[in-house]
C-alpha positions, -999 to +999 in steps of 0.1 A: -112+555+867-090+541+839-060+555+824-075+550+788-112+545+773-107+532+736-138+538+718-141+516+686-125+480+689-111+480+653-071+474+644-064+509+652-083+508+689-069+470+699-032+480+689-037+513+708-049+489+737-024+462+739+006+488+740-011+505+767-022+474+784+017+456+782+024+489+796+002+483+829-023+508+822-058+502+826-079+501+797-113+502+791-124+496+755-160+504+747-173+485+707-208+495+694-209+464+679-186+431+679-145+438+677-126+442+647-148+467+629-144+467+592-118+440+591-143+414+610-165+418+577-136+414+550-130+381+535-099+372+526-063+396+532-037+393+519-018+430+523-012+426+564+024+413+570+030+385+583+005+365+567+000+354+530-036+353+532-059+353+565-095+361+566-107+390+586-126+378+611-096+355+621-076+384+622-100+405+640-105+377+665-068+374+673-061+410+678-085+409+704-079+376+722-041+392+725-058+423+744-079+400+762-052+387+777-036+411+787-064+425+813-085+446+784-121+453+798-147+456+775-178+475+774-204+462+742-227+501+734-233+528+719-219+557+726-246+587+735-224+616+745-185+628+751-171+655+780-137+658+766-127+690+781-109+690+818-083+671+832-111+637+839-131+628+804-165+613+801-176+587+785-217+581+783-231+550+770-266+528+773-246+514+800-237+538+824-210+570+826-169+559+826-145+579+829-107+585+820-074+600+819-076+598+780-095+591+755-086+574+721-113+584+694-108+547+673-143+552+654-134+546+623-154+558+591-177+536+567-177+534+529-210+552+516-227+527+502-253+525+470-283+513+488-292+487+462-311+457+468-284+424+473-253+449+481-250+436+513-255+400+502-225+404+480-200+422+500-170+402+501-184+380+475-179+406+447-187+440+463-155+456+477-150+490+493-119+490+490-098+483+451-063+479+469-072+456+493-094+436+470-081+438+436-059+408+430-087+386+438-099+397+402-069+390+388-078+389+344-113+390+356-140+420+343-152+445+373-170+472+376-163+508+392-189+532+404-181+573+409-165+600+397-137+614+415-106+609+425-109+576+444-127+560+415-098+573+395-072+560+417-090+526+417-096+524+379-055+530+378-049+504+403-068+480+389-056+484+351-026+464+362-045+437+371-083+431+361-091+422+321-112+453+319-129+482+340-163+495+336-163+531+351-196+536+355-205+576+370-241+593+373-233+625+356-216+634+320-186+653+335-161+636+362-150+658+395-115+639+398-084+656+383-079+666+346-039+647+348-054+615+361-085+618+338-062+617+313-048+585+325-083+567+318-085+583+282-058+560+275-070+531+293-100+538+271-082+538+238-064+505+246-100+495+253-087+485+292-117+508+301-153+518+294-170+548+302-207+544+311-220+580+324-254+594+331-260+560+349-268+543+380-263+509+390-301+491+400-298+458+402-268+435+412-274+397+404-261+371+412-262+334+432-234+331+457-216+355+443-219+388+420-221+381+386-240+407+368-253+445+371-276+461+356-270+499+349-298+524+341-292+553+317-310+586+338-313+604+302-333+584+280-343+554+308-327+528+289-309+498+312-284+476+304-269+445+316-231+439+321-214+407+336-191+414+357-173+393+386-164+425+404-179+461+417-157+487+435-179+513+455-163+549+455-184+572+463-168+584+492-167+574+532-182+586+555-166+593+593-183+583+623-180+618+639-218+629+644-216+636+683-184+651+681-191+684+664-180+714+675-163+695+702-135+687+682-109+697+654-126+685+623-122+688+589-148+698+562-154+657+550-156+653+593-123+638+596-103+644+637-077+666+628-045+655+646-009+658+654+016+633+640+014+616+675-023+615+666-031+640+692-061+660+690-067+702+695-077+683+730-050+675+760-053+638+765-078+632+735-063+612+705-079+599+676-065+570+656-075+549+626-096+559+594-115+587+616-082+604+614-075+627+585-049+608+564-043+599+532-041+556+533-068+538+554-054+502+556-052+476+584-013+485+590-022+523+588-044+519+615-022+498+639+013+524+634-015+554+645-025+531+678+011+519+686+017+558+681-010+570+697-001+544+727+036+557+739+028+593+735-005+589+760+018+568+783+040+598+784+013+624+790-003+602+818+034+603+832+035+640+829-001+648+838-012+626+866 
C-alpha cells in the first residue's frame, strides 16, 4: 500500500514525488518509458531558473536522482487500466496491480506531430514543438511555422521579436485563429517579417545534422517548392495522454483533467498535474508549481482521510 502512485515521471510527477517523499510518505512512481518525459528529449534550456542553459536530459536525470534519494520506488510500464473510485485506488500495469491512497495523474500530453519522413531525426536539431522554449536559438535566423490557429499565431508573434523572418505555412486558404491576432500577422506581412504559404503541406524536411531545408507542396495546383530554413515550429495542436481515462474522469472537450487550483480532480484523492491538466502555459516550471501544489494538498487529505 503506498500513500501515493505517480504515474508519468516527468517535472510535474518527480516534483510531486520529492515533496511527498521529504514528507515521509511512500511513493510509488510508475514511467512508461525512461524519466523526465518531454524534457529528457529537449536539447538545450535555457527558460528553467537557476540555470543559464542545461540540456534536458541533465535536467531530467537530476530531478530524478534527487527523488531517488529520497526512498522513490520505481515501477518501468504501461499502464493498462485505472480503479479510481473508493477510498483504496488501483493501479494495473504489465507488471502487476498497486495500489494507493492517491493517485497523481502526471501523464503529460504530446505535440501532434506531422508524420514526415526525418521529423524525428531533426527534433532538437531544428524541429521544435515548442516556439517559447526554443526560439532564441534562432535568434536573426529564417524558420518556419506550420498551422493555423491560435498557437501558430501566438508563435509567429513570439518569434517576430526574434527570428529574421517567419514562413507561416497552413493547409487551407482561411486561418481558424482569431481575427485581432490575425491582424497582427497582416502587419508582420507588410513589414515583410512574415510570409504566408497556404493550401500547403510540408513533404520533405532536409537536411545533414541539422534542418536546413523544407519542401512545401501546394494541394491546389500540385506545385512544390523549396525554402531554406534553419528552423520549423510544429503547431498543430497536442494531444493529452488521457485514452483510458474516459468517462472515468472530468475531461474537457480537447481531453484535458479538469481540476481544482490545488490540482484536484472531480475524484477524492485523485489529482492530476502537468500538461494533462487543463491550463493555459505548459512549461517545465508550470509543471513543477502544479506537483509541489499538488504534493501538500494530498499530504493534508491523507492526514484527514486515513
Amino acid at each position: 500500500m503506498y500513500d501515493i502512485i505517480v504515474i508519468g515521471g516527468g517535472p510535474a510527477g518527480l516534483t510531486t514525488a520529492i515533496y511527498a517523499l521529504r514528507a515521509k510518505k511512500k511513493v510509488l512512481l510508475i514511467e512508461r518509458y525512461s524519466p523526465g518525459g518531454q524534457v529528457a528529449q529537449t536539447g538545450k534550456i535555457e527558460n528553467y531558473p537557476g540555470f543559464k542553459s542545461i540540456d534536458g536530459m541533465e535536467l531530467a536525470s537530476l530531478m530524478f536522482d534527487q527523488a531517488l534519494s529520497l526512498g522513490l520506488e520505481t515501477v518501468f510500464s504501461d499502464v493498462l487500466d485505472y480503479e479510481l473510485l473508493g477510498k483504496i485506488k488501483k493501479v494495473k500495469t504489465y507488471d502487476g496491480e498497486f495500489e494507493g491512497k492517491t493517485i497523481v495523474l502526471a501523464i503529460g500530453a504530446v505535440a501532434r506531430q506531422l508524420d514526415v519522413e526525418n521529423e524525428k531525426k531533426f527534433i532538437g536539431r531544428g524541429v521544435s514543438y515548442c516556439a517559447t522554449c526554443d526560439g532564441n536559438f534562432f535568434k536573426d535566423k529564417e524558420v518556419a511555422v506550420v498551422g493555423g490557429g491560435n498557437t501558430s499565431f501566438e508563435d509567429c508573434l513570439y518569434l517576430s521579436d526574434i527570428v529574421k523572418k517567419i514562413y507561416l505555412i497552413h493547409r487551407r486558404d482561411e486561418f481558424r485563429g482569431d481575427r485581432h491576432t490575425l491582424e497582427k500577422l497582416y502587419k508582420l506581412e507588410r513589414d515583410d517579417k512574415i510570409e504566408f504559404v497556404l493550401n500547403s503541406t510540408i513533404k520533405e524536411l532536409n537536411g545533414d545534422t541539422k534542418l536546413e531545408s523544407i519542401v512545401v507542396e501546394n494541394k491546389m495546383d500540385k506545385t512544390t517548392r523549396e525554402i531554406k530554413v534553419d528552423g520549423l515550429f510544429v503547431a498543430i495542436g497536442r494531444r493529452p495522454d488521457t485514452t483510458l481515462l474516459q468517462e472515468k474522469i472530468s475531461i474537457d472537450e480537447n481531453g484535458y483533467i479538469i481540476t481544482d487550483e490545488n490540482m484536484q480532480t472531480n475524484i477524492d484523492g485523485v489529482y492530476a498535474v502537468g500538461d494533462v491538466r487543463k491550463k493555459r502555459l505548459r512549461q517545465i516550471v508550470t509543471a513543477c508549481s502544479d506537483g509541489a501544489i499538488a504534493s501538500v494538498d494530498i499530504i493534508d487529505y491523507i492526514s484527514k482521510n486515513f
